[in-house]
C-alpha positions in Angstrom: 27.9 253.4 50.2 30.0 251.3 52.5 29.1 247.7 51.4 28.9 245.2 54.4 31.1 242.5 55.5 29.2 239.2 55.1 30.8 236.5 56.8 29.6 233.3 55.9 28.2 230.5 58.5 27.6 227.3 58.4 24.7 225.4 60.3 25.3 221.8 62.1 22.3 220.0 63.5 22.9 217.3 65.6 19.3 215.1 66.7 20.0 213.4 69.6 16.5 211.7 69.5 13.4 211.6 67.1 11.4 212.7 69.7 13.5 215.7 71.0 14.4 219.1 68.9 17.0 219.5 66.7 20.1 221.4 67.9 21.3 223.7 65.4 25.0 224.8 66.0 26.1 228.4 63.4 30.0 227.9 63.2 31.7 230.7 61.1 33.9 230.0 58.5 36.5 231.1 59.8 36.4 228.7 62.4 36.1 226.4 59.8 38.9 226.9 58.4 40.6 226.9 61.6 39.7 224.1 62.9 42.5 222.0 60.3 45.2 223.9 61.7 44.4 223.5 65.2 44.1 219.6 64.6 47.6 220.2 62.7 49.1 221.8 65.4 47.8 219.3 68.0 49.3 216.5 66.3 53.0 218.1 65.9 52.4 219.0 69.7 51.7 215.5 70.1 54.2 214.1 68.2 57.1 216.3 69.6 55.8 215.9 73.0 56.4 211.7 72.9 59.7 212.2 70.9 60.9 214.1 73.6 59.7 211.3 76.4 60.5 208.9 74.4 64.3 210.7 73.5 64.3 211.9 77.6 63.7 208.0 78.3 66.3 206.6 75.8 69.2 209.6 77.5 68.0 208.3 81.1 68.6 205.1 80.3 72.2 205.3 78.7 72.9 207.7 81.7 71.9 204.8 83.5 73.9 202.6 81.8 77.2 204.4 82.1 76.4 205.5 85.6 76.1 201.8 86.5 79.1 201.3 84.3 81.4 203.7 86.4 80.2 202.1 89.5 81.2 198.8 88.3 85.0 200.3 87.8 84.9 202.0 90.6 84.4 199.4 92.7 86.4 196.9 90.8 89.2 199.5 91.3 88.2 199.8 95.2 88.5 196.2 95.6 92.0 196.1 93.8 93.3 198.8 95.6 92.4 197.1 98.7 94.1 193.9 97.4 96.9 195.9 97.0 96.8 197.5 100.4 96.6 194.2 102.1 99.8 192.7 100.0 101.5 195.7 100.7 100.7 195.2 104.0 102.1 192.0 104.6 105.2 192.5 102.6 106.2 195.6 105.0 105.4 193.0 107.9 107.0 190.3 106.3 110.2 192.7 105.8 109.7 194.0 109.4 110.4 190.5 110.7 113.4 189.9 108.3 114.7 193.2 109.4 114.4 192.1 113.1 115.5 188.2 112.5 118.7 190.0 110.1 119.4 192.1 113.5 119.2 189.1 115.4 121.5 187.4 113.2 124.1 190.8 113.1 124.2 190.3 117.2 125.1 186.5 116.9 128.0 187.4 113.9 128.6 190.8 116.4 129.2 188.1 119.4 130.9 185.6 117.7 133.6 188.8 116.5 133.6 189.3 120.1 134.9 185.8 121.2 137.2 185.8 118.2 138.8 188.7 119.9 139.2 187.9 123.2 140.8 184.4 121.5 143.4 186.8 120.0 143.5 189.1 123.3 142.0 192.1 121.8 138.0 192.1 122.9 136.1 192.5 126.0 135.5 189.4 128.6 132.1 189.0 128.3 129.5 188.7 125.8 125.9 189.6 125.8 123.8 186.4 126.2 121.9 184.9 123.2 118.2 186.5 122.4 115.8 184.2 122.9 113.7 183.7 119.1 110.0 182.9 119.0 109.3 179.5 119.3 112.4 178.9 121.8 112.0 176.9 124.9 108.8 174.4 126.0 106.0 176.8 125.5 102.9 176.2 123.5 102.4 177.3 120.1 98.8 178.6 120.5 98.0 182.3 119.2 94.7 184.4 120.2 94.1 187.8 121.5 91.8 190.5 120.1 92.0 192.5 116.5 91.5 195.5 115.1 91.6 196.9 111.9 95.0 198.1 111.0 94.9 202.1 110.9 97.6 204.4 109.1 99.4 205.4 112.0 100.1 201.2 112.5 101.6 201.7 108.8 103.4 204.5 109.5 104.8 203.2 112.8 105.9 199.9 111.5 107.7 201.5 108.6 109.5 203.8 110.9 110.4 200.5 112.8 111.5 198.4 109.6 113.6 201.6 108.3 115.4 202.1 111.9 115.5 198.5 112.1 117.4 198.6 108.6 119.6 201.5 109.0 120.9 200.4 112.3 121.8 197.1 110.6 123.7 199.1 107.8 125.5 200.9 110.3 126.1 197.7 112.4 127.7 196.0 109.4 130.0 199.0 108.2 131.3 199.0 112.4 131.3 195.0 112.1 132.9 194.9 108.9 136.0 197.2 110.5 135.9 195.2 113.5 136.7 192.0 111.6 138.9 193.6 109.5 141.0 194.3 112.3 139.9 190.9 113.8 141.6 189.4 111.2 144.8 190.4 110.8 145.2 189.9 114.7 144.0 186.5 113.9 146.2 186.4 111.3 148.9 187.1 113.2 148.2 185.6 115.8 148.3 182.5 114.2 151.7 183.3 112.5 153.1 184.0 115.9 151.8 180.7 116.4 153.2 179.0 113.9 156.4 180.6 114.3 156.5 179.6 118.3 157.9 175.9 118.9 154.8 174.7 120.8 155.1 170.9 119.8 157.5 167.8 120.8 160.5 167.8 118.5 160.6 163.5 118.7 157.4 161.4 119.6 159.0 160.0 122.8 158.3 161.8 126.3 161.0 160.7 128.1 163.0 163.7 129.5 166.4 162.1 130.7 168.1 165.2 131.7 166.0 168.7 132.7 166.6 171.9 131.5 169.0 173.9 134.4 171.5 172.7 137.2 172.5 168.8 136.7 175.5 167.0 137.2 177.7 166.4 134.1 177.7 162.8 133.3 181.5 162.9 132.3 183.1 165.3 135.0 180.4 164.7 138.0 180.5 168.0 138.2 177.6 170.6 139.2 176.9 172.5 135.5 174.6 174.5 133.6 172.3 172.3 131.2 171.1 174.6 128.7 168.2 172.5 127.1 166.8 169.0 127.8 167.9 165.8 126.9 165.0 163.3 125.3 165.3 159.9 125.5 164.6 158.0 122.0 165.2 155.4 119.7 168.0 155.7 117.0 166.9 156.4 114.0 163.8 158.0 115.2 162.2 161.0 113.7 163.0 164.6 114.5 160.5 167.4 113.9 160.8 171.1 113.5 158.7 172.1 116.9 157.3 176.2 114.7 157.6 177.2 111.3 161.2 179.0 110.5 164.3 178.8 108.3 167.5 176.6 108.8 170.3 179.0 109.8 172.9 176.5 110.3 173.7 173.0 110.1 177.0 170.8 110.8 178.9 169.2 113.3 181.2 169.2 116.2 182.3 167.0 118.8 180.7 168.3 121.7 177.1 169.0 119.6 177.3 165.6 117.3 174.9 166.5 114.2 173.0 169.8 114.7 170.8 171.8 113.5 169.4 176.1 114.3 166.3 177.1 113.5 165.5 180.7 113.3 162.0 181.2 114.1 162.0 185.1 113.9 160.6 187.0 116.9 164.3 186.7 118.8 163.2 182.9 119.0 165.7 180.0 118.0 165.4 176.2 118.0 168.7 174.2 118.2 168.6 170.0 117.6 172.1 168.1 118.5 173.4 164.7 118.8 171.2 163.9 115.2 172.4 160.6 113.6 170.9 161.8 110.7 170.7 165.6 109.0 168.1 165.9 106.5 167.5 169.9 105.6 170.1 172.2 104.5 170.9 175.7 105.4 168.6 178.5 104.0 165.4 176.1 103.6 162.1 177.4 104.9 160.5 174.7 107.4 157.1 174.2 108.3 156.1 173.1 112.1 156.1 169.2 112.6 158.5 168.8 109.5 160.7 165.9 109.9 163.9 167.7 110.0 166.7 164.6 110.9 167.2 160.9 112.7 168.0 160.6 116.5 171.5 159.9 117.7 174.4 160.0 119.9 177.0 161.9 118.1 179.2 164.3 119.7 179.3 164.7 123.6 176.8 161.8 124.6 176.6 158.7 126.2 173.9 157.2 124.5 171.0 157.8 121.8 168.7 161.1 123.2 168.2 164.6 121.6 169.3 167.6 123.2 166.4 170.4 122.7 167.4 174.0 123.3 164.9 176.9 122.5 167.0 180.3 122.7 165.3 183.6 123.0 167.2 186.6 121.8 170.4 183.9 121.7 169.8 183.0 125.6 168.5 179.7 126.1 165.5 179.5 128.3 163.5 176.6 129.5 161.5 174.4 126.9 158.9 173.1 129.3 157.3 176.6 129.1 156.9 175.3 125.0 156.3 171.6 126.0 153.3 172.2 128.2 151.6 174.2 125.4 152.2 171.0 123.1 151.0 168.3 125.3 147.7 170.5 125.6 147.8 170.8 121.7 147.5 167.1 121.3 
């Protein structure tokens, strides 16, 4: 005999009123028994469901945190950059306009080579004229126009200008730098030529009492050649070397009185007669406007004077061509 299955009930009244019925309520055991776990289960729903707000909350908010974080670098690192554009900016300008005031300054130097040339005979006859420089001249100093907000191609266009700017100067100085090379030693020896050319007044008096070509000799009367000129001075009064040069000879005889050569080099030859007074010796180096003897009037004369020659390749030619260039010198 199958035996039955009793499940067990229980029976919850609930009066709402005295004056109503009763309500009976038959809930089985089982949901009895139930009815714990459910409530268990509720609460760990409950529970896991505001951990995990509260845990989502807490993760937004760090994200929140770091994302403002980054934002804060990133724009610190913006703003530097752009700080660092804008110097970099102005120091490519700022080299732009030494690169064009350095040109500027290679053209003066460039012009100034020129005029150094054509004083030595070597350069062209003009010269280009001077650039005028900001700032020049009676204008006002007022600024203004429009701006705009400088672009990459502006970089890129002012770089290609500085760099031109700078290699053209680089090449100007390495031709410059040859030019004056060779500048120099034509100055140089130019001026050695110049030293070693009598260009001066052998005494300090200007008194020519005989000229340099046909005269009449003051002895014979007689039409001659005068080879040199014949300076009137004081005896005893100094006689200078008229170019740099070394004594060749020195002595006397009775038609030159106390005399004294000079080789000049170049073919060119000073000769000093009549001296009262030698005071160099053969073989000594002399330097232009040395004092070199004493005015006299030995030898063939008729009175205190010195007789200037200047020889060229041992022909004596006329000194006035010599004497002009000194009286400009002075």
């Amino acid at each position: 005999m199958k035996a039955k299955l009793q499940l067990k009930h229980y029976t919850v009244m609930l009066i709402r009123d005295p004056r109503q019925s009763v309500l009976r309520l038959r809930i089985p055991v089982l949901v009895m028994l139930a009815t714990p776990l459910l409530f268990a289960a509720a609460c760990a729903w409950a529970y896991y469901s505001t951990y995990h707000a509260v845990s989502a909350k807490r993760t937004s908010q760090e994200l929140q945190t770091a994302l403002n974080e980054q934002t804060r670098i990133y724009e610190s690192n913006v703003s530097g950059r752009d700080m660092t554009i804008d110097h970099l900016q102005e120091e490519l300008l700022r080299l732009s306009q030494q690169a064009g005031e350095l040109d500027e300054r290679m053209n003066e130097i460039r012009r100034l080579e020129e005029e150094m040339q054509r004083l030595v005979g070597m350069g062209p006859g003009s010269s280009e004229p001077a650039a005028v420089q900001p700032g020049d001249g009676d204008a006002a100093t007022g600024i203004g126009g429009t701006s705009r907000a400088i672009t990459q191609q502006d970089t890129d266009e002012l770089i290609a200008k500085t760099t031109d700017h700078y290699n053209t100067i680089l090449n100007s100085m390495e031709s410059l730098y040859t030019q004056l090379n060779e500048t120099k030693s034509r100055v140089v020896e130019q001026q050695s030529r110049l030293a070693h050319t009598p260009s001066i007044w052998p005494v300090d008096s200007r008194t020519i009492t005989s000229p340099f070509g046909m005269r009449r000799d003051p002895f014979t009367l007689s039409m001659v050649y005068h080879s040199g000129l014949d300076i009137g001075a004081k005896s005893g009064a100094a006689v200078y070397a008229t170019a740099d040069g070394t004594v060749s000879s020195t002595g006397y005889d009775s038609y030159h009185g106390n005399n004294i050569v000079i080789d000049h080099g170049n073919g060119l030859k000073t000769w000093y007669m009549h001296l009262s007074k030698i005071g160099v010796s053969k073989g000594e180096g002399i330097a232009k406007g040395q004092e070199i003897g004493l005015v006299g009037s030995t030898g063939r004369s008729t009175g205190p004077h010195l007789h200037y020659e200047v020889l060229k390749d041992n022909k004596s030619v006329d000194p006035n061509t010599y004497l002009k260039g000194a009286r400009k010198d002075e």
